[in-house]
N, C-alpha and C positions, 0 to 999 in steps of 0.2 A: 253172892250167888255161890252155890256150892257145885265147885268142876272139877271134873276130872281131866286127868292130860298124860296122855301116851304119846312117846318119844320125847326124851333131852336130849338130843345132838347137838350140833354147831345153831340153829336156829332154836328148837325147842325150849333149850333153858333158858333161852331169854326171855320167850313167850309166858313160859311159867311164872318167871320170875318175874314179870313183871305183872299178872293177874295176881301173884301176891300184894302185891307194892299197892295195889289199887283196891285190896282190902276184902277178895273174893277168899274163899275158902277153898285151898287147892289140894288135891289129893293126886297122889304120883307115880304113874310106871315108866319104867324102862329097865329094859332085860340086862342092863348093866347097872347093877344096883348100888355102886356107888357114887353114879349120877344121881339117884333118887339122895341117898344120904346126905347130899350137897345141898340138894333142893331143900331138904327137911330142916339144914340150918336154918333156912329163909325163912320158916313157920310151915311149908307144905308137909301133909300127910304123907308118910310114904305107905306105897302099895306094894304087896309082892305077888299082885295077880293082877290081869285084866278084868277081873268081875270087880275084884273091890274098889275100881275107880270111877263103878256105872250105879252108884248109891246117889247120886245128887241129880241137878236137875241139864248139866250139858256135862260132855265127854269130848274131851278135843284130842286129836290124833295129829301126830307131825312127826311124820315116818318117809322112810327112804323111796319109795316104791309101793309099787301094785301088791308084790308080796307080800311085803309087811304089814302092809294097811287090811291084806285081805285075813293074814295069821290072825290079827289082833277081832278083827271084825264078826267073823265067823266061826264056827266051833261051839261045842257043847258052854264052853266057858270063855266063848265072846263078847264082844261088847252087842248083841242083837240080841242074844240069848241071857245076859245079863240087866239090860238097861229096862229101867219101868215103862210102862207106856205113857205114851205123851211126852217124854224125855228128848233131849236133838244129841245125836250124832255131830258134831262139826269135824270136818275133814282139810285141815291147813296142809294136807301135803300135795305135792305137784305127782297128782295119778292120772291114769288114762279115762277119757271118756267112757268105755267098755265100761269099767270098775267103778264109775259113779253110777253111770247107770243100774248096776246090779243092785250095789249099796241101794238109793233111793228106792226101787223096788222093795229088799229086803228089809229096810225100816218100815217103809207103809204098811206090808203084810205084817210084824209084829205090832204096828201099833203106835209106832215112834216117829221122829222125826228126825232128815238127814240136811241137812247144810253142807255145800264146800264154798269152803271160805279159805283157798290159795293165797297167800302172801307174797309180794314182790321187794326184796331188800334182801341184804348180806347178813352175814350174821352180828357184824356192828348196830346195822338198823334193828335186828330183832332184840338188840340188849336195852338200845336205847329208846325203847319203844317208838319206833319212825317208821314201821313198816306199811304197805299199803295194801289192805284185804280186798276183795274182788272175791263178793258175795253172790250167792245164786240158793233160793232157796223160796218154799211157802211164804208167804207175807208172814203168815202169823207164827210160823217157826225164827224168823230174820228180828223181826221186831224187839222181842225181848232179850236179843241177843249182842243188841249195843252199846251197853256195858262192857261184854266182853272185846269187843272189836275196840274199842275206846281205849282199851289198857293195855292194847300192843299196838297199837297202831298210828300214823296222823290222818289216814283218810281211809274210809270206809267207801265202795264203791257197790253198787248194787247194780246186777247187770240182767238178772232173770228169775223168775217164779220157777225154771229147771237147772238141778244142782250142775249138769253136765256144762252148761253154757259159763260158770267160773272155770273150769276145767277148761276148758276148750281158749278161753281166754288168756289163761296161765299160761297157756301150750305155746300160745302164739307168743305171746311177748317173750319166754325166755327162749324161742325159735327167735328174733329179734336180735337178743343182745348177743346168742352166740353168732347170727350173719353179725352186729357190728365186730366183735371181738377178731373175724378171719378177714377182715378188711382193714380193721384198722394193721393188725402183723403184716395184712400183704403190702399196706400203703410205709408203712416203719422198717419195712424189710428194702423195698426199694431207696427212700431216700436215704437212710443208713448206710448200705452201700456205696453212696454216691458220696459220703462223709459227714452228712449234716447229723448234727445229736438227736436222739430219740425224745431226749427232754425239754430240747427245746422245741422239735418239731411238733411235739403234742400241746407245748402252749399256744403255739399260732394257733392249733386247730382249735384246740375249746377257748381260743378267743378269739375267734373270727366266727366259721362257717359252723362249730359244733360244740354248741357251750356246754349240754346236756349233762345230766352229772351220769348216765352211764358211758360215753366218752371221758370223763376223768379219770374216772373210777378203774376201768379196764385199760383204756390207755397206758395210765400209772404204772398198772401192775406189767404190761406187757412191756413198754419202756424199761421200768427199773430190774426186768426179768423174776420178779417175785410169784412167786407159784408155789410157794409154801409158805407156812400151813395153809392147806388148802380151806378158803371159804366156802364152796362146792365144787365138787372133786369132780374131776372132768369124766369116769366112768355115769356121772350121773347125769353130766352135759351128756352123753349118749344114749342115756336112758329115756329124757325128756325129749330129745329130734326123734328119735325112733317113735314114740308116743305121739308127737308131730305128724309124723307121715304114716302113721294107721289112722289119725281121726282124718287126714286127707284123701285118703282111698275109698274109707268109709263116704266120704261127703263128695267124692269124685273130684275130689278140687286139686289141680297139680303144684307138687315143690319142688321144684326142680334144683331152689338153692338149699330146702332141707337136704336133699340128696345128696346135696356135695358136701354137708355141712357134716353129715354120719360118716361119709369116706376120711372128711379129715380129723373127728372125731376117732374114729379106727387106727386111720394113722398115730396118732397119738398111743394111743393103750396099746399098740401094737410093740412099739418102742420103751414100754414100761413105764406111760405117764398115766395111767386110771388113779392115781392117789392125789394128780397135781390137781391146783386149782386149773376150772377149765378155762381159765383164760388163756393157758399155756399153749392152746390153738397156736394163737397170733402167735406163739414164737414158731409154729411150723415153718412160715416163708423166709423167715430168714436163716432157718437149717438149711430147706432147699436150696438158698441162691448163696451156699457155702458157708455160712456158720456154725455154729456147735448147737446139737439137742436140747432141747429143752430138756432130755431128760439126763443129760448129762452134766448132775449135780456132785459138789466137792460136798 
């Protein structure tokens, strides 16, 4: 299948890289072009424009945000004003419900097709192709498009015929693992205090009551104090609560822990952590109950 793919970041390249690997014809943007050059070792085309990645028959986007995805999207030499008709939009980045829905709109009136297809994994899952997609889209736009889900992914989830309900689903689950992330620092901040180790207290927990691997996972990291290089940077943990709590207003639905979850998001960036990874939460409670910052790195 010939694809196009916007944004290589921390998840992208691997998405890329591995629609290579599974023998897709990949053509390449990002505004940092010597991520594309790296790509282009792999056999990807590189691209030095958002038109020239909407020649084949899907275009995947895996971008930071609303902005980005709307820069690339819209425009005299967008991917809408670009892409043939009958062609799909796939949209793998975590955007706001607002912003799909406009998308879906704006592809049906040109002619095209829009898919979000959200991904849940770090950016080890997206290298290793583990990641798991959480689809929403036309039947017959989704269909022919698992192939591509198959080559970054181990499970495909199909949740709705409207692209906004993968959105809304994204939203929720990484609204999820940032409430476990401030639970588990506030649970590690207390019995740390009290003396017991961080490293051991998180084996009892994921071998009893919380085996999950995102208790391992974030545990780990909040445990062993690692928050660098960040796998996703906690200014974007407050990108996604924030996006949380407009599609809850929007749906009249209350969050009262996303609420608290942006305050201690703030706190963070407020203190110069928007670059750590954001698991660096869970080191807030044990700043507050007298330890050192998290963002007070040697």
């Amino acid at each position: 299948m010939k694809i196009g793919f916007i944004g290589l970041g921390n998840m992208g390249a691997g998405m890329a890289a591995n629609l290579l690997k599974a023998g897709h014809e990949v053509t390449a943007y990002n505004r940092s072009q010597d991520k594309v050059a790296a790509l282009a070792k792999q056999g990807a085309k590189p691209a030095k424009s958002v038109a020239e990645t909407c020649g084949g028959d899907v275009v995947v986007t895996m971008l930071a945000n609303d902005d980005a995805v709307a820069a690339v999207a819209f425009g005299d030499h967008g991917i809408i004003a670009s892409l043939r008709p009958g062609a799909t939009h796939v949209s793998s980045s975590t955007i706001s419900v607002a912003l799909s829905e406009r998308l879906t709109a704006a592809h049906a009136e040109a002619g095209q097709q829009f898919v979000a297809a959200p991904v849940f994994g770090r950016p080890e899952a997206a290298a290793a192709a583990k990641l798991f997609v959480v689809a929403a889209g036309a039947a017959a736009a989704l269909q022919p498009l698992s192939p591509v889900f198959d080559a970054i992914g181990q499970r495909t989830f199909v949740v709705s015929e409207e692209p906004t309900a993968a959105n809304l689903v994204k939203l929720s689950g990484n609204f999820l693992i940032a409430s476990v992330i401030e639970s588990l620092g506030e649970a590690m901040a207390l019995v740390a205090k009290a003396g017991v180790d961080k490293n051991d207290y998180l084996e009892i927990l994921t071998s009893t009551l919380f085996g999950a691997p995102i208790y391992k996972t974030y545990g780990g990291l909040i445990a062993r104090e690692e928050f660098e290089p960040a796998g996703f940077a906690a200014e974007l943990g407050l990108k996604d609560i924030r996006l949380v709590l407009a599609a809850g207003e929007t749906l009249q639905t209350p969050l009262p822990i996303a609420s608290l979850l942006r305050d201690r998001f703030l706190t963070l960036l407020a203190n110069g952590g928007g670059s750590l990874d954001w698991s660096a939460v869970g080191a807030l409670p044990a700043w507050e109950a007298g330890g050192s910052s998290p963002t007070a790195r040697d």
